[in-house]
C-alpha positions in Angstrom: 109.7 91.4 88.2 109.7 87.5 89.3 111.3 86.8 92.1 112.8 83.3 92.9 112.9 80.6 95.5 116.6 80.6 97.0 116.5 77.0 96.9 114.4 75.3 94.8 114.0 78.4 92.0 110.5 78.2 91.6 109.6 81.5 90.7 106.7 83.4 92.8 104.4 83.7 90.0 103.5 80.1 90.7 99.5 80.4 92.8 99.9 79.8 96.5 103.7 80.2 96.4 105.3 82.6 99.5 108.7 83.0 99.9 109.8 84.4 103.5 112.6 86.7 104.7 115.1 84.1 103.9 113.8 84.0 100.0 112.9 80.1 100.7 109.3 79.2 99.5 106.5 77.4 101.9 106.9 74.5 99.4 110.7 74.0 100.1 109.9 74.9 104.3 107.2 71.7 103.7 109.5 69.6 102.5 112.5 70.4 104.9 109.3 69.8 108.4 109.6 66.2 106.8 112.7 65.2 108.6 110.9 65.7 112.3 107.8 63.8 111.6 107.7 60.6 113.5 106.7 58.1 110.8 106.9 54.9 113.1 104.2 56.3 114.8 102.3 57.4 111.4 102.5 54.3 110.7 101.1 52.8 113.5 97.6 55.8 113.6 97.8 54.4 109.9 97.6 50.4 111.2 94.8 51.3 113.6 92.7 53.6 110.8 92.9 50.2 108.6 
């Protein structure tokens, strides 16, 4: 039986896809580590690469 993301609804027969106790998938945990990135200062590591 498929089992489904609790947010996003992705079901876990898509490869690579874990859900954890919560029932969230690592693709939806990805996206939600987003918001503490410091992209000023990605930015800037990007400015120095180029």
């Amino acid at each position: 039986m498929l089992t489904y993301c609790a947010n996003c609804v992705m079901p876990d027969s898509k490869p690579d896809l874990q859900l954890d106790a919560h029932g969230v998938c690592n693709a939806c945990r990805a996206y939600e580590d987003r918001k503490v990135v410091d992209w000023g200062a990605r930015y800037q590591d990007l400015l120095t690469v180029l």
